[in-house]
N, C-alpha and C positions, 0 to 999 in steps of 0.2 A: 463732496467732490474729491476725486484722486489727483487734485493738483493745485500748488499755490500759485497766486498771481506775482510776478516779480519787473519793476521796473527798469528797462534796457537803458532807458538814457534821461532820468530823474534828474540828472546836474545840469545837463547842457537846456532838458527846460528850463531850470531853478534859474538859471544864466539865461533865459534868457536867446539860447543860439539853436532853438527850434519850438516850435508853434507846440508840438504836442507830444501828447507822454505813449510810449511805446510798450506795451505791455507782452511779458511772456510766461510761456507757465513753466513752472516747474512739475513734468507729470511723475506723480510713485506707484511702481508697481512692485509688489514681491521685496520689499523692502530696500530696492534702488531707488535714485532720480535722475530723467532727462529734462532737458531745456527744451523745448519746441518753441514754436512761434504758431499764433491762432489758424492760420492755416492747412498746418499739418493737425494741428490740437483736432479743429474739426471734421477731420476727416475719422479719426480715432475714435471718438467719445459715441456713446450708444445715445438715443433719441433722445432718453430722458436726462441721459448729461448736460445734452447740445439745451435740450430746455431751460435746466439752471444755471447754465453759463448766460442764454440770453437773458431772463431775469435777473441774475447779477449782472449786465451789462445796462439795465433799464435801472435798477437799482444804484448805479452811477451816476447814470444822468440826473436823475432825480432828485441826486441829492445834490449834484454839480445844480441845479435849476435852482433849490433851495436856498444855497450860500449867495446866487448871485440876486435872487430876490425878485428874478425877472418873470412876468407874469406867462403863465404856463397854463396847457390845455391838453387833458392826458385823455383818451379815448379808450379804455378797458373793455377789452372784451371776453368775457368768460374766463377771467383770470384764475378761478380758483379749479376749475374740470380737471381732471384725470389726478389729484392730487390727495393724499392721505389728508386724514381730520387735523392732523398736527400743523401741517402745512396750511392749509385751509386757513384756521386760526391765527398763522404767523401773518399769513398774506391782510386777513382783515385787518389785521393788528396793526400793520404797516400802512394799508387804505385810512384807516381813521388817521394815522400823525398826519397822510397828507390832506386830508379834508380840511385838517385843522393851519394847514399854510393859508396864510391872507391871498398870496399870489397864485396857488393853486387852483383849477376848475376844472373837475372830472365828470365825465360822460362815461358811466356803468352800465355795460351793456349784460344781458345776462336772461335765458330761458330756464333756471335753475331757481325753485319756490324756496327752497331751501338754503342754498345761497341768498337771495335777495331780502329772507326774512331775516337770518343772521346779520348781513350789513344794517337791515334798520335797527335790529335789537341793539348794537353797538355801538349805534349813534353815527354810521359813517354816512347815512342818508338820512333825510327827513321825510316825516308824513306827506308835503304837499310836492316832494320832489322825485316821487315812482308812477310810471307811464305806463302803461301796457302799449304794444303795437301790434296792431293785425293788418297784416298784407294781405289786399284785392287785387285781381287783375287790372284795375283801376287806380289803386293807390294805396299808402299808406297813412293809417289811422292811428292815432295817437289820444289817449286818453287818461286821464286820473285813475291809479288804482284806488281802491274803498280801502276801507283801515282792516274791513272785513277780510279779503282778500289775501294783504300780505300777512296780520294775525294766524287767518285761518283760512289759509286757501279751499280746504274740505267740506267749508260749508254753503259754499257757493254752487254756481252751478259743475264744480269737479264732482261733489258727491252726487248730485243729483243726478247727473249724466254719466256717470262711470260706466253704464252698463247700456248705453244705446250711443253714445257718442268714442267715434275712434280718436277725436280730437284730445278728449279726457282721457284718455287712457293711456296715451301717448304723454302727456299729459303726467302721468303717472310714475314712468320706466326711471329717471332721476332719484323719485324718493323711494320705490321699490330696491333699486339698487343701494341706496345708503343704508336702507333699514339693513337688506343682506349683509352689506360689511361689515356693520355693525355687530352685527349677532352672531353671523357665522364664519366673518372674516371673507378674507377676497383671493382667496383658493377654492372657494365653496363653486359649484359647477353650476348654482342657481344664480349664483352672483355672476361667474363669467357670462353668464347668457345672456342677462342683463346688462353689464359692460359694456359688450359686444350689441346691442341695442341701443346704444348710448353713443 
């Protein structure tokens, strides 16, 4: 990020003669810095700035929750999409410390095989604690995934239906896409078209 976070009124908390701590950034560009205040900040920053100022903004609270030991309830919703591999990995990295808070209980939400099978490999979920849900115009269905499934999603009915169901194949465009990045990186025009399906 091209800006550090700097505390406007740290003493008059410390003391005690207001509720809460004031944050500014220091933004650098071309090797100067200004002071702004989050309001202008957001108006400046490109999308994916604005995105990891609000996870570093969640990444406060969280740890503010942690110290106070107070029983918390985090609702994730595809936290790791539109994010490099490196990132990806920081984020799991940081989902297991919180798994492992006594006062923490998280609800992972997530359409990504890929994603959901890295959080079990890592221990940040358990076998009897992953659901599939499929929406009817009637309701929603909640069910136990097989071990089969999050293992090996391929051997189920994705492989079997790849080739007459659009639901599989849609199904698919996620790990299509990683394998591209992967291989051929994510300027590759087979990968953008994929992205952009995503």
């Amino acid at each position: 990020m091209p800006f550090t976070l700097v505390p406007r009124n740290r003493v008059k908390v410390m003391l005690a003669q207001e509720p809460f701590l004031t944050i500014d950034f220091d933004f650098m560009d071309g090797g100067g810095s200004t002071r702004v205040d989050r309001e202008h900040l957001l108006r400046v920053l490109s999308t994916g700035e604005k995105k990891t100022l609000y996870i570093l903004n969640i990444l406060f609270e969280v740890e503010a929750r942690k110290k106070s030991g107070e029983l918390s309830l985090f609702v994730i919703d595809d936290i790791a999409d539109s994010f490099d591999y490196k990132n990806k990995y920081a984020i799991i990295h940081y989902l297991k410390e919180m798994a492992a808070e006594t006062n923490f209980r998280m609800v992972i939400l997530t359409h990504n095989f890929d994603f959901l099978r890295t959080i079990y490999g890592r221990g940040v979920v358990s076998w009897g604690e992953c659901f599939m849900a499929e929406k009817s115009a009637e309701r929603v269905k909640f069910s136990k995934m097989s071990g089969n499934l999050i293992n090996n999603p391929f051997e189920g009915d994705l492989k079997k239906k790849m080739f007459t169901s659009a639901l599989e194949r849609i199904a698919c465009i996620p790990f299509a896409r990683n394998i591209l990045e992967y291989s051929r990186g994510s300027k590759d025009p087979d990968y953008l078209h994929f992205d952009r399906a995503c």
